[in-house]
N, C-alpha and C positions, 0 to 999 in steps of 0.2 A: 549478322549485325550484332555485334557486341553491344550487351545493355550497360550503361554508365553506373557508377559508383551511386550517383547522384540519385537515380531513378530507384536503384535498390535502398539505398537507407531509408527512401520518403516509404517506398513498400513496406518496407523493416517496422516505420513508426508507427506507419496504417494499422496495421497485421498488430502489431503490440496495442493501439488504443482498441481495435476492437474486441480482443483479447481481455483488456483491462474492464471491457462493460463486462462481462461475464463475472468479475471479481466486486464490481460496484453494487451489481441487480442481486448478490447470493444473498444477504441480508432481509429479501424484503422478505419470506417465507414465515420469517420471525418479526415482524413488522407488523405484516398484515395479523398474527396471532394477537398481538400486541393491543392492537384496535380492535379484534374482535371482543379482545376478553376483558376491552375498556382497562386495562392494568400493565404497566413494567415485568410484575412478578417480581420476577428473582434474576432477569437480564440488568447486565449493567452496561450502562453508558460510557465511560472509559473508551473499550477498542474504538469508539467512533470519535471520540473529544482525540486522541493518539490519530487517528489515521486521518485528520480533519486538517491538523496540526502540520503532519507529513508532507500532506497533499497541498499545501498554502506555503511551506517551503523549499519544495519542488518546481512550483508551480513558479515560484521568484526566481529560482536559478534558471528555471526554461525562458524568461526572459531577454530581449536583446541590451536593456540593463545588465546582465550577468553573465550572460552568453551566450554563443552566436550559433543561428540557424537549430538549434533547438526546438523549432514551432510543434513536435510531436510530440515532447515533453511538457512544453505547457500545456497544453491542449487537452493530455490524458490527465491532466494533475488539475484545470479546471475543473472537467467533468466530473471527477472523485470528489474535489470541494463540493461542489452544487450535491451531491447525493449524499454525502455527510451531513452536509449542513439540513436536507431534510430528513435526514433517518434523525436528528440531533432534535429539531422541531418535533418531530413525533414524539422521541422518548421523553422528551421535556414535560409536551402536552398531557402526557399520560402518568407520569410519575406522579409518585405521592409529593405532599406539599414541602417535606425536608428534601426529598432526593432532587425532586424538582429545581428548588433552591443553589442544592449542592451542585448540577450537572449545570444548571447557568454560571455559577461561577468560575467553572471549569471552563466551559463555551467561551467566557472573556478572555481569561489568564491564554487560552491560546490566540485569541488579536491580538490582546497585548503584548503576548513573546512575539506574536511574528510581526507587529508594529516594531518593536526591538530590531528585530534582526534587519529589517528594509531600512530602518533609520541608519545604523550601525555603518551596514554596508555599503549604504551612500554616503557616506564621510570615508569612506577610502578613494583614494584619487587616483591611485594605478589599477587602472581593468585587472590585469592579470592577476592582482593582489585581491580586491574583492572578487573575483571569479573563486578562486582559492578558497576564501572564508567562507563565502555560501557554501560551495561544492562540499565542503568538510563538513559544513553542517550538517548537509543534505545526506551527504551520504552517511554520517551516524547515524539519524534520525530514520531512514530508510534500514539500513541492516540492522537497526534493533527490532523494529518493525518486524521484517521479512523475515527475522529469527522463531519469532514469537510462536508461529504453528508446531515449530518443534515441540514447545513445551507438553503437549496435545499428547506427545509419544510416549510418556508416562501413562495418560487414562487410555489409549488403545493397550496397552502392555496389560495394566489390570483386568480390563472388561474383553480384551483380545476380538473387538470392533473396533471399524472404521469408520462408525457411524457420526463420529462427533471430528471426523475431519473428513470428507466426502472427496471423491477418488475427481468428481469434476471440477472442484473448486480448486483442488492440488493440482489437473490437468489445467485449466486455464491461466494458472499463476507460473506454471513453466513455460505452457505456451508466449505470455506476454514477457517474461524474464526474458527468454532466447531471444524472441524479435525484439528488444530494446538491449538489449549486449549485441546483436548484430548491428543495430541505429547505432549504439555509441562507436562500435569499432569505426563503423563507416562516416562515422561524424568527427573520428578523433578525439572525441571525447573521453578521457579516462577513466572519470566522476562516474559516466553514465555505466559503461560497459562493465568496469570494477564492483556496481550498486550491483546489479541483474546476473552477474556470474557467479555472483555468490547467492541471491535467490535463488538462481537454478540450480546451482550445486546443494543447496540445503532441502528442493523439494526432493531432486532424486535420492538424496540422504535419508531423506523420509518415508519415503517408499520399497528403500530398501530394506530398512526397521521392518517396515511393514510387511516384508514377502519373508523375514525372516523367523518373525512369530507365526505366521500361518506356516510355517512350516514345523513347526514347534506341537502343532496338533492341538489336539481339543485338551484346556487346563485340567489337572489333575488337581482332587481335591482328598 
């Protein structure tokens, strides 16, 4: 008995949200330090106000507003919201009285862009046309995102560790890549599949940097 199209994308989407909790939960390690040591330190709030931001205009295009049969898109881009918004409440909490300040202002200006962007998009009258403007949004806002770890492959070069980008948090963000390029192919989705092929092409890119200094041997000084 052949299994339907239908059956494997809803798989596909599964497989990518549970995937995606592994990339939501890495954070708290430095969270829980956070409340231990009563202080922010020297973490900044940014990657979470950026990925809070992501996950709230994802979370619109996985909408039947926006677009159709997407429910594993919304779904994974709720639960990212809900876990930003409390890592966002914690560093809030604990920040000193300017940073504090600073990262609430920052917490609004992203309602407020994504207030923007829902208002925007429903003053378009043709579906395909606001599917469109989201989707573009969505997907800049994602591969700049999904870029970002790269950057990481400068300080492994210097310090020739992996420590400051961990071999499982790169495994689960390929994992969830591939099963959501699979959901989009099987969804027809272009937005989707085009977002997550290029995450996955950029983790193995990153890995390969990385097999490539360890092959480089121990730095010469």
């Amino acid at each position: 008995m052949m299994i339907s199209s239908l059956v494997l994308k809803d798989a596909a989407g599964v497989a990518g949200n549970i995937f995606a909790f592994g990339l939501f939960v890495s954070p708290i390690p430095t969270f829980r330090r956070i409340i231990r040591n009563g202080s922010t330190e020297a973490f900044s709030g940014l990657p979470y106000v950026y990925a809070l931001l992501n996950c709230l205009i994802t979370l619109w295009y996985g909408t039947p507003l926006i677009s159709h049969n997407n429910l594993m898109v919304l779904t994974v881009n709720v639960i990212g919201a809900v876990f930003q918004l409390v890592y966002l409440a914690i560093f809030i909490g604990y920040a000193e009285k300017e940073k504090k300040f600073q990262m609430f202002g920052f917490l609004l200006a992203d309602f407020g862009l994504f207030g923007v962007i829902v208002v925007s998009s429903l003053q378009i009258a043709d579906s395909s046309t606001r599917w469109i403007f989201v989707g573009i949004l969505s997907s800049a806002a994602l591969i700049s995102m999904f870029a970002s770890p790269l950057f990481v492959i400068n300080l492994v070069i210097r310090t020739r560790s992996v420590e400051f980008m961990p071999f499982y948090l790169s495994l689960s963000t390929f994992l969830m890549s591939s099963s959501f390029f699979l959901y989009g192919i099987l969804n027809w989705d272009a937005f989707v599949y085009t977002i997550f092929y290029h995450k996955s092409a950029k983790t193995q890119a990153f890995w390969g940097h990385v097999e490539e200094i360890n092959n480089l041997g121990e730095p010469k000084y």
